[in-house]
DSSP file (Angstrom, degrees, kcal/mol; ACC not computed):
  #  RESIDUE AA STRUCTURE BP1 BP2  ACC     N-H-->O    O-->H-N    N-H-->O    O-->H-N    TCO  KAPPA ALPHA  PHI   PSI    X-CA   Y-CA   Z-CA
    1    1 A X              0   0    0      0, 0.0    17,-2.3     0, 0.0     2,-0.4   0.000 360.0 360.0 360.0 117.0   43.4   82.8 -277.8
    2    2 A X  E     -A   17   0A   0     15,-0.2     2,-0.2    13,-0.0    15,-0.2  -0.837 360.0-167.0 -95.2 136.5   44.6   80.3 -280.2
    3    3 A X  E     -A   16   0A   0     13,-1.3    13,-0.6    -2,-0.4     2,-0.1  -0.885  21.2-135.6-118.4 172.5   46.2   76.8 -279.7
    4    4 A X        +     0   0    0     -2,-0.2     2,-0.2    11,-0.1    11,-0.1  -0.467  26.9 157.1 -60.6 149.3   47.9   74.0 -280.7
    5    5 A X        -     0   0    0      7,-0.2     9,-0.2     1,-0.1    -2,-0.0  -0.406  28.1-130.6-158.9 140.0   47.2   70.7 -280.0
    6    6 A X        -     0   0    0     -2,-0.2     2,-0.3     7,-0.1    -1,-0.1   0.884  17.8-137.9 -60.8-120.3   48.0   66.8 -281.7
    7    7 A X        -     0   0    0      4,-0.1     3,-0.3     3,-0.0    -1,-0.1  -0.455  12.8-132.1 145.1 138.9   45.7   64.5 -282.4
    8    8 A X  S    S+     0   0    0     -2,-0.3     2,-0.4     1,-0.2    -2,-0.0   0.585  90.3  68.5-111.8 -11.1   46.6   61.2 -281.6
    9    9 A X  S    S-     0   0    0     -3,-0.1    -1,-0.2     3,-0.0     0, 0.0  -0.474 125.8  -6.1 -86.2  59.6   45.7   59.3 -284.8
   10   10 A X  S    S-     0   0    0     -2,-0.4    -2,-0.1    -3,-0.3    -1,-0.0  -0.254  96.3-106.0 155.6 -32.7   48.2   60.7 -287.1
   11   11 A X        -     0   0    0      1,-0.1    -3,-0.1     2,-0.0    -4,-0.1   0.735  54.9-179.3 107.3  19.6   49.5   62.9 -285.3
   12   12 A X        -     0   0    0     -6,-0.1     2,-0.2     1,-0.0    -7,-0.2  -0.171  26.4-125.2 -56.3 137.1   47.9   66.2 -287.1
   13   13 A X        -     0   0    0     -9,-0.1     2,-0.3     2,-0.0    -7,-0.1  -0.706  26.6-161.4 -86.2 167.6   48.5   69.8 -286.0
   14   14 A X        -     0   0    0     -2,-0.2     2,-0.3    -9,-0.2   -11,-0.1  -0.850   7.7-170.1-152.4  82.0   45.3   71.8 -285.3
   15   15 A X        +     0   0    0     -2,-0.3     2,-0.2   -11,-0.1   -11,-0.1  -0.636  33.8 122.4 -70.4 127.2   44.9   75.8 -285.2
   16   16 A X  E     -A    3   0A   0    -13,-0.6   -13,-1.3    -2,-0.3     2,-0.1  -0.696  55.1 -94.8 168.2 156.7   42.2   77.0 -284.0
   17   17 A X  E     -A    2   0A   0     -2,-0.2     2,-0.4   -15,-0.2   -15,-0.2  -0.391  23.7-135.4 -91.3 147.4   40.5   79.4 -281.1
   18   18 A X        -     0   0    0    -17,-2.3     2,-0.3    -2,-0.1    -1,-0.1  -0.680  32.1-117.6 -95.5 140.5   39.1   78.5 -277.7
   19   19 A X    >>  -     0   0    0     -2,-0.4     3,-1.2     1,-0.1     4,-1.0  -0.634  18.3-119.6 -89.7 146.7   35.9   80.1 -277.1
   20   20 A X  H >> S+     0   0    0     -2,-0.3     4,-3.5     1,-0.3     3,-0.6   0.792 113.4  50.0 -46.0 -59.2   36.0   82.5 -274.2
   21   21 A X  H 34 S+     0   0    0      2,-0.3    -1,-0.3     1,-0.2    23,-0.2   0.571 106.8  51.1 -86.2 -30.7   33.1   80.4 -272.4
   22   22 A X  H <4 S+     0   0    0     -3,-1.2    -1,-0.2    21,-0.1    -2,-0.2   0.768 122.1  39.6 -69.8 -21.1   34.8   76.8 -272.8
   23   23 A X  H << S+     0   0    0     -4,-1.0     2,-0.3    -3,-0.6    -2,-0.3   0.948  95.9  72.8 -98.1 -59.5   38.1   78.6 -271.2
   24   24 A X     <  +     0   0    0     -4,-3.5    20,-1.3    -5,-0.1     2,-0.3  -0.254  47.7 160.3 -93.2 123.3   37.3   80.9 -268.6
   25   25 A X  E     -B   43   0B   0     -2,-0.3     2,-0.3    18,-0.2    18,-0.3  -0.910  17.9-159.5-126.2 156.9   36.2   79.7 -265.0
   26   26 A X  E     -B   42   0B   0     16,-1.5    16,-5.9    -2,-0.3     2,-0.4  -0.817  26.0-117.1-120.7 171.5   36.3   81.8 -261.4
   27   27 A X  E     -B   41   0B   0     -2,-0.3    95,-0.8    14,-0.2    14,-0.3  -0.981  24.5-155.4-119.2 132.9   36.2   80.1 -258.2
   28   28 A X  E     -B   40   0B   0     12,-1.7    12,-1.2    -2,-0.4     2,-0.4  -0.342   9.1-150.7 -86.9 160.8   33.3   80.7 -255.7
   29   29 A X  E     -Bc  39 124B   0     94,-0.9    96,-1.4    10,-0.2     2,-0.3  -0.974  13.8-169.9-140.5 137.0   33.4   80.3 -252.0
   30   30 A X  E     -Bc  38 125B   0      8,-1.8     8,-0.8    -2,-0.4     2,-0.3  -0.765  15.3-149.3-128.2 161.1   29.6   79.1 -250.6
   31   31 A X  E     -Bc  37 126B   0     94,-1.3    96,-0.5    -2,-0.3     6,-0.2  -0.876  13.5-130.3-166.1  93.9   29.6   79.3 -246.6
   32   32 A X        -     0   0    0      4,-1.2    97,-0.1    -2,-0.3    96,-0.0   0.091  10.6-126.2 -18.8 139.9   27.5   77.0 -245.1
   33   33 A X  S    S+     0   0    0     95,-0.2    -1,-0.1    96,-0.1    96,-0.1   0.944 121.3  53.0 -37.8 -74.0   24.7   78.2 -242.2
   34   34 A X  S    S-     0   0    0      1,-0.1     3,-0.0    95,-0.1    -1,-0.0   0.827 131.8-105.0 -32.3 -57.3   26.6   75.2 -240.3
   35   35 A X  S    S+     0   0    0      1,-0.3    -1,-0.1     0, 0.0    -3,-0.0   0.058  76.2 138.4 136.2 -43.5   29.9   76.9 -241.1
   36   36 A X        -     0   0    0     -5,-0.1    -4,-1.2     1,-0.1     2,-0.5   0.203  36.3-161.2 -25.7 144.5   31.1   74.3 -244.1
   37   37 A X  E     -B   31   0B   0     -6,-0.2     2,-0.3    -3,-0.0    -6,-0.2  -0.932  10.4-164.3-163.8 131.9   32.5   76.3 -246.6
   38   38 A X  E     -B   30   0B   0     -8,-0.8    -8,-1.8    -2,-0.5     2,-0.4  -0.852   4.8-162.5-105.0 149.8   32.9   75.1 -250.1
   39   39 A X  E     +B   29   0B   0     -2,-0.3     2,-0.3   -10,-0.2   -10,-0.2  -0.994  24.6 175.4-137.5 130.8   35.3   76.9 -253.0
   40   40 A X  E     -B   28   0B   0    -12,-1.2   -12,-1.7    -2,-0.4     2,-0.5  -0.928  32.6-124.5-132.3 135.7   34.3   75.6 -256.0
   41   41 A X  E     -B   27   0B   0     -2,-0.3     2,-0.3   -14,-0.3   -14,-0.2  -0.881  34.0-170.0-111.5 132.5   35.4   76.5 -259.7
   42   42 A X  E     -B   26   0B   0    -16,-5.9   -16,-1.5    -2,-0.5     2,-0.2  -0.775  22.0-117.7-116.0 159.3   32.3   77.6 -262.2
   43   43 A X  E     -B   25   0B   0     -2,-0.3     3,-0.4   -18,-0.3    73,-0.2  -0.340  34.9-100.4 -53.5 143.9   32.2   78.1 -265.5
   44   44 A X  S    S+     0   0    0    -20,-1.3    73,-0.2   -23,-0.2    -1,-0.2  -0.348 112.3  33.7  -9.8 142.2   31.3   81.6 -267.1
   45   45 A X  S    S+     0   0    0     71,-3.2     2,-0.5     1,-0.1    -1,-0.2   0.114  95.4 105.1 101.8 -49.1   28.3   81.7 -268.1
   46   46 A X        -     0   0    0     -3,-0.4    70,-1.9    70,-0.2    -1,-0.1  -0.633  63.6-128.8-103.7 135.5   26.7   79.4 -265.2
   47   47 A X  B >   -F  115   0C   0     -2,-0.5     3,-0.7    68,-0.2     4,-0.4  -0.381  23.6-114.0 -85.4 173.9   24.8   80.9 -262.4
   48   48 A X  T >>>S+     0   0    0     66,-2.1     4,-1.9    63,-0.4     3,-1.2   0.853 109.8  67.7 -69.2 -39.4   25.7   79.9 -259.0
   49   49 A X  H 3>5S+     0   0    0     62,-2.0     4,-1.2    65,-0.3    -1,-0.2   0.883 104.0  45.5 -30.3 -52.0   22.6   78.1 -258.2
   50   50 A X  H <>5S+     0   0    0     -3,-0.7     4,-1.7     1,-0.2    -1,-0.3   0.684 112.3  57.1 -85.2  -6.5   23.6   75.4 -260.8
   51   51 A X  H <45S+     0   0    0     -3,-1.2     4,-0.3    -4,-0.4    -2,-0.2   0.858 107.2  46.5 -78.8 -23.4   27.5   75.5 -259.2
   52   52 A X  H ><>S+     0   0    0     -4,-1.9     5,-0.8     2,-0.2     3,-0.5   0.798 113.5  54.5-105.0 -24.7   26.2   74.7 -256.1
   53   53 A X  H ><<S+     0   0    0     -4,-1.2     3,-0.7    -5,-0.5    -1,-0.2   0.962 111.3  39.8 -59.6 -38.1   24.1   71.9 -258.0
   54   54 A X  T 3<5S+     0   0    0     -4,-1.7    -1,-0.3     1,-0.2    -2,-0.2   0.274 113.9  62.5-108.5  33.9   26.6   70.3 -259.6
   55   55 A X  T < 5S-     0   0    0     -3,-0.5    -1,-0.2    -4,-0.3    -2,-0.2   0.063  99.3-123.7 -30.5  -6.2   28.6   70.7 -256.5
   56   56 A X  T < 5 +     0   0    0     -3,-0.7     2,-0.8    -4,-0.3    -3,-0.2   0.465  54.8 149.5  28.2  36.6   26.6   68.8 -254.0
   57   57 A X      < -     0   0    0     -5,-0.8    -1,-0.2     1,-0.2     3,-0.1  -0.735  25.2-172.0 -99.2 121.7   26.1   71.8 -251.4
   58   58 A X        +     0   0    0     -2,-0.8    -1,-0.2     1,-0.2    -2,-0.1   0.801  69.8  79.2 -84.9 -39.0   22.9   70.4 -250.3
   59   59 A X  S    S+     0   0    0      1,-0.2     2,-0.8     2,-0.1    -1,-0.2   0.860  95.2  68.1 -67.3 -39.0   22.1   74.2 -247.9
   60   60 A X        +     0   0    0      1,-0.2    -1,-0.2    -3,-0.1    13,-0.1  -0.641  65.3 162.1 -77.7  86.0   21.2   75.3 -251.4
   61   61 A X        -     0   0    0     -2,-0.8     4,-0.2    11,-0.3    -1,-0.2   0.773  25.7-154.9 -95.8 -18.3   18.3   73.7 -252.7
   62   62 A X        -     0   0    0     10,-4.0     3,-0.3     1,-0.1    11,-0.1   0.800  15.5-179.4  59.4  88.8   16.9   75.5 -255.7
   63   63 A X  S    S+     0   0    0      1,-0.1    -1,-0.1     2,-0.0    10,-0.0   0.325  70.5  52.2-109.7  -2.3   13.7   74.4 -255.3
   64   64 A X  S >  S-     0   0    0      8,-0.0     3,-1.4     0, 0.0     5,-0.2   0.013 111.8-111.0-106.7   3.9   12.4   76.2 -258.3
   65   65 A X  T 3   -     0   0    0     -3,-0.3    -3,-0.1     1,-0.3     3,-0.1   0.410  67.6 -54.6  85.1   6.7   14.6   75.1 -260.3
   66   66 A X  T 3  S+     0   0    0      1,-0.2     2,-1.3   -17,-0.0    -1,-0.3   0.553 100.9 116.5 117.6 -16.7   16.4   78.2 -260.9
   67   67 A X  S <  S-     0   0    0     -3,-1.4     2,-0.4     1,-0.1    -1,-0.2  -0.549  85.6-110.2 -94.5  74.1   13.4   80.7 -262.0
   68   68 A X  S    S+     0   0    0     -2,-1.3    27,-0.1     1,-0.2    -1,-0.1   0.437  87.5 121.2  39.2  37.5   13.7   83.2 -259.0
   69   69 A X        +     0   0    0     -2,-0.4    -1,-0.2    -5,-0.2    23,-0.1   0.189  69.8  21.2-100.3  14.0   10.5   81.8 -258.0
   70   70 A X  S    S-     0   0    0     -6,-0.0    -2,-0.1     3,-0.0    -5,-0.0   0.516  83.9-135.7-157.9 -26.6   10.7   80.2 -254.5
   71   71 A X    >   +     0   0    0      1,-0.1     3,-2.2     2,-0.1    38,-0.0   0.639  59.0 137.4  60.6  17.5   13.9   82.1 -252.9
   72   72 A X  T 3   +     0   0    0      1,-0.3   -10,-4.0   -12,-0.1   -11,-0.3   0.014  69.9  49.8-102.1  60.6   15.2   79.0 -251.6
   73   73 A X  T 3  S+     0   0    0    -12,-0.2    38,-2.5   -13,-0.1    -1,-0.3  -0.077  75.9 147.5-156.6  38.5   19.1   79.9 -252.8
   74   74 A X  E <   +D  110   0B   0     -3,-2.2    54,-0.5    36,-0.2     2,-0.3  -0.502  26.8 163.5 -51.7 153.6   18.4   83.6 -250.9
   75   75 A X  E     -DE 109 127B   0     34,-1.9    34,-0.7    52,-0.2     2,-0.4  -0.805  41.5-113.8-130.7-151.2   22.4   84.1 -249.7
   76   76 A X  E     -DE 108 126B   0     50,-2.0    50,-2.9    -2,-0.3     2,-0.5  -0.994  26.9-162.9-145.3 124.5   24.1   86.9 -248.6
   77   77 A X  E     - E   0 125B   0     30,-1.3     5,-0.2    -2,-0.4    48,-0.2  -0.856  27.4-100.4-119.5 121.0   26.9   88.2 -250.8
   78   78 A X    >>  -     0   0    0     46,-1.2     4,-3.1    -2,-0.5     3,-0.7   0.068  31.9-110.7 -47.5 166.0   29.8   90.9 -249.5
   79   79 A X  H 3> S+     0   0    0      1,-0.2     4,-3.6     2,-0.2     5,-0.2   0.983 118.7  49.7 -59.8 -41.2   29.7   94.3 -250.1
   80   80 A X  H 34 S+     0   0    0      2,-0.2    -1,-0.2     1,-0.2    -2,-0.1   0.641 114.3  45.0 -89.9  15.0   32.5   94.4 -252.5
   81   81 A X  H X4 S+     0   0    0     -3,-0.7     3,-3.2    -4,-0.2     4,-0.3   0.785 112.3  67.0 -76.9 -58.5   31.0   91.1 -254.8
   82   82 A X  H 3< S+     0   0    0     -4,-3.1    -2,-0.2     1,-0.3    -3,-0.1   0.615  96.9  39.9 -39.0 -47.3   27.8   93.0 -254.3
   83   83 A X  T 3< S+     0   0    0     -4,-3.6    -1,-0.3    -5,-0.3    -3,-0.1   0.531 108.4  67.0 -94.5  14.4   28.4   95.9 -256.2
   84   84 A X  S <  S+     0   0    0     -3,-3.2    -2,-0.2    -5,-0.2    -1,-0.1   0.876  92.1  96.8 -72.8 -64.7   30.2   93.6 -258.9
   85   85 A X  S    S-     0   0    0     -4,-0.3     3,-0.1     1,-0.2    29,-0.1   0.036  78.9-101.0 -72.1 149.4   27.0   92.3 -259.5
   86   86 A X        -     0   0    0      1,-0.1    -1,-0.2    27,-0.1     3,-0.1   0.149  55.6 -73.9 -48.3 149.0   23.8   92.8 -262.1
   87   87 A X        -     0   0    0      1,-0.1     2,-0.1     0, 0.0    -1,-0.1  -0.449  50.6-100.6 -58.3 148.7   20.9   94.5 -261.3
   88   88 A X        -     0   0    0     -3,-0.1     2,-0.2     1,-0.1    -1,-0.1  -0.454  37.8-128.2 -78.1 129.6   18.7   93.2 -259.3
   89   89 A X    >>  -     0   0    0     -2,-0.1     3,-1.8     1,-0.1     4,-1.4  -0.513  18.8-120.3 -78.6 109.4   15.8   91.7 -261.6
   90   90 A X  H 3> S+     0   0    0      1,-0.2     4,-1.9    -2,-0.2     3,-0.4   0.926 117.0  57.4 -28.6 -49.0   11.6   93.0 -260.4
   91   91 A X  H 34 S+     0   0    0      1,-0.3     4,-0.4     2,-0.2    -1,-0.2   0.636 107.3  33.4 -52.1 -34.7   11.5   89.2 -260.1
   92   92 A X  H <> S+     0   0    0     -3,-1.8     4,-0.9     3,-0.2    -1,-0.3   0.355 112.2  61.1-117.4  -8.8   13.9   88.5 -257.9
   93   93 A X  H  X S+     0   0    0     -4,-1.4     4,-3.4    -3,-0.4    -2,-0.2   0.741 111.1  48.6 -62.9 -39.8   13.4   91.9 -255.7
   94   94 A X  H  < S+     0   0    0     -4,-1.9    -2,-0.2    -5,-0.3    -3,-0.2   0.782 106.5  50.0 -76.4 -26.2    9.8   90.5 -255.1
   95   95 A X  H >4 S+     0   0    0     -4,-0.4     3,-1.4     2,-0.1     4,-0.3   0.966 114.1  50.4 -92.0 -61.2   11.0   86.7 -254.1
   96   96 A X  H >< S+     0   0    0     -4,-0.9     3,-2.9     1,-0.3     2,-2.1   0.885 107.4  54.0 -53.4 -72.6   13.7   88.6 -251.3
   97   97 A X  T 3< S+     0   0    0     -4,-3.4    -1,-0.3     1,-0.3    -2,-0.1   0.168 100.7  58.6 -73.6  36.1   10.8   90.8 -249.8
   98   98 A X  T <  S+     0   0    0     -2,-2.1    -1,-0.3    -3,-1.4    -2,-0.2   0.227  85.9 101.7-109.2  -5.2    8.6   87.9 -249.1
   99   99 A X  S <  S-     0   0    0     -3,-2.9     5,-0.1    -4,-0.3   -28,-0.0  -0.145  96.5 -85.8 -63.7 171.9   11.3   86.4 -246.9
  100  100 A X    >   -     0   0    0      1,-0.2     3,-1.0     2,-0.1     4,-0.4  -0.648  49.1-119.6 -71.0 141.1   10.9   86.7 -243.0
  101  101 A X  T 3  S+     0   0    0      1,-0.2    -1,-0.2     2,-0.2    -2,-0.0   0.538 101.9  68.8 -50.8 -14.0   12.5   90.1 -242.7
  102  102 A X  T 3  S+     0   0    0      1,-0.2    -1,-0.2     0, 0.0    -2,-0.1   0.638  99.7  46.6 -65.6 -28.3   15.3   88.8 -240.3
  103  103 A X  S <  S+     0   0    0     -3,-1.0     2,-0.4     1,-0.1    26,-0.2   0.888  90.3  85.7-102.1 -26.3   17.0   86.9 -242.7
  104  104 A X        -     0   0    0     -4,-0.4    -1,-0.1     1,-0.1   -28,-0.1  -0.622  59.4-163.3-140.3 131.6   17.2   89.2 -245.7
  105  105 A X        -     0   0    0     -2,-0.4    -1,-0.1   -30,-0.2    -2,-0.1   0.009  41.7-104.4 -86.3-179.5   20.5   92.0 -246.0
  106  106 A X  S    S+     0   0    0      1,-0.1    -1,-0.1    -2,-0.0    -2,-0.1   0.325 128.4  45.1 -85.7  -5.5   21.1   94.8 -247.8
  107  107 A X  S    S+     0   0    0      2,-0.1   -30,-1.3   -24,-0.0   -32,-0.1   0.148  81.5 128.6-120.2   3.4   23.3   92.5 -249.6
  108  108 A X  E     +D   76   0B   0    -32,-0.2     2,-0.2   -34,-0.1   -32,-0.2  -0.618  29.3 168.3 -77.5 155.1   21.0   89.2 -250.1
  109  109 A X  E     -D   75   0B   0    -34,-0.7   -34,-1.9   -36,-0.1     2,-0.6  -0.864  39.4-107.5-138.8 149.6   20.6   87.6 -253.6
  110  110 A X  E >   -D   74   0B   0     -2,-0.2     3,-1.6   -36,-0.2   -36,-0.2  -0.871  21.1-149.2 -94.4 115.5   19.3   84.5 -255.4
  111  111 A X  G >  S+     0   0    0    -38,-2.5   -62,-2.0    -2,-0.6     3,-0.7   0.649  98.6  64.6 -55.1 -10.7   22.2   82.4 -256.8
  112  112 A X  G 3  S+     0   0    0      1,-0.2    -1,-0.3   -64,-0.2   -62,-0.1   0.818 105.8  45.1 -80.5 -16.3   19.9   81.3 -259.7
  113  113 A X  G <  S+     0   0    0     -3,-1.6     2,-0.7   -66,-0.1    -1,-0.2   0.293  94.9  78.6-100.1  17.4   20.0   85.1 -260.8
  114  114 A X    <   -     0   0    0     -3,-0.7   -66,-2.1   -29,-0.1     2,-0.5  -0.973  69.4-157.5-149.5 116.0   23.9   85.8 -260.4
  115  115 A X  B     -F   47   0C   0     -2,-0.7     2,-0.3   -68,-0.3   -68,-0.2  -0.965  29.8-113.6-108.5 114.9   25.9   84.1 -264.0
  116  116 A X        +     0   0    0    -70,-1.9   -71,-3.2    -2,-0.5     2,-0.4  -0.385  52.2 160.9 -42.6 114.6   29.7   83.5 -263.1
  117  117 A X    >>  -     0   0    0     -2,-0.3     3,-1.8   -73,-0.2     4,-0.7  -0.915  54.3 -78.2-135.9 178.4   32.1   86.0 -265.3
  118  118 A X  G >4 S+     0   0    0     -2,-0.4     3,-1.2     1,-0.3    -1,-0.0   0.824 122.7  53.0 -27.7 -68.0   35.3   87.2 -265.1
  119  119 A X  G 34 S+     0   0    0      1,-0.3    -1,-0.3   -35,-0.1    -3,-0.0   0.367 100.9  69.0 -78.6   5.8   35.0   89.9 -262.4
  120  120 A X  G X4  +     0   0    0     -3,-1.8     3,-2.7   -36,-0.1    -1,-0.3   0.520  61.3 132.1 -15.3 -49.5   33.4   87.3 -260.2
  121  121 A X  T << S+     0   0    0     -3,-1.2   -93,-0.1    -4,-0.7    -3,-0.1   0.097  81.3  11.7  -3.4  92.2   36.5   85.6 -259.9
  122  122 A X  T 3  S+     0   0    0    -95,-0.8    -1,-0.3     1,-0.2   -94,-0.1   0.328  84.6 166.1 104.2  -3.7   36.8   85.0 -255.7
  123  123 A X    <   -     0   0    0     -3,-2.7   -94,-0.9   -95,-0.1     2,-0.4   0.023  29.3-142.9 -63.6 154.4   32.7   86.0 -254.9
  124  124 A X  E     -c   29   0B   0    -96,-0.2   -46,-1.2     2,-0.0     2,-0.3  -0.980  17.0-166.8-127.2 123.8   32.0   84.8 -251.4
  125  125 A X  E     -cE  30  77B   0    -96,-1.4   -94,-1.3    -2,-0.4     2,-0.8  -0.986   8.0-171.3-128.5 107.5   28.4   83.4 -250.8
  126  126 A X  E     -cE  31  76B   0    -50,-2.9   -50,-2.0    -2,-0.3   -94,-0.2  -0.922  30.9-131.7-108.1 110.4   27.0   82.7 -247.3
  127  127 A X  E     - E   0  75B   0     -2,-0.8   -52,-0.2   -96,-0.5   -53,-0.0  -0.367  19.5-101.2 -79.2 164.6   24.2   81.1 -247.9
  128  128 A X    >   -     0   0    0    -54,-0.5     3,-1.0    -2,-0.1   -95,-0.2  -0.036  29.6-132.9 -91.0 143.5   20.8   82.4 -246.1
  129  129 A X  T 3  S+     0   0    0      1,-0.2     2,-0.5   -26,-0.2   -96,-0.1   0.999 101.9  56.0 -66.2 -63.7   19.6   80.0 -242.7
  130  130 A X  T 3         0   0    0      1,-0.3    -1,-0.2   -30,-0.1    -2,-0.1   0.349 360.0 360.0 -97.8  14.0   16.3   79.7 -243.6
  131  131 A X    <         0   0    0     -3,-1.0    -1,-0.3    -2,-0.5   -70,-0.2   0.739 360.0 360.0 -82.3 360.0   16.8   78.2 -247.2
């Protein structure tokens, strides 16, 4: 997509393209244990783990910083995000079946593992009680 845009010391015109990845955002909906429910607009590109970081939703704690190593951003994602989304990672298969079996769906995921794109665009995340 190309634009325009002025420059305010001289007043210059400017062509030139906006990269896909500066431009393009969906908006996420996180749903609180509690009930709380946040909608939030990410980036492309940026996994949900780090939306809910620079978000303040505290339910999410990433306690691993993101590597699928700790499972404490399990949620539970609807069916029809669910089958939007990448395959599931050995890594991140292994960190859900070491959760208490109670907590963990046919549909749970780690927001560090799940990168905001386009066909994201609305995903609904109830995040897991026990994170």
């Amino acid at each position: 997509m190309l634009f325009l845009t002025s420059l305010a010391q001289g007043n210059y015109l400017y062509w030139g393209k906006v990269s896909d990845k500066d431009q393009l955002m969906g908006q996420v909906t996180y749903i609180e244990p509690c009930g709380t429910v946040h909608e939030v607009n990410v980036e492309n590109g940026k996994s949900l783990l780090d939306a809910a970081f620079d978000n303040e939703i505290y339910a999410m704690p990433g306690v691993c910083g993101g590597d699928a190593a700790c499972a404490t951003c399990h949620c539970v994602v609807e069916q029809e995000w669910f089958d939007k989304l990448d395959e599931m990672s050995e890594d991140e298969y292994y960190m859900l079946q070491s959760q208490a079996e109670e907590e963990v769906t046919a549909t749970s995921r780690l927001a560090c593992q799940i990168k905001m794109r386009d066909e994201l665009d609305g995903i609904i995340l109830m995040i897991a009680a026990g994170n």
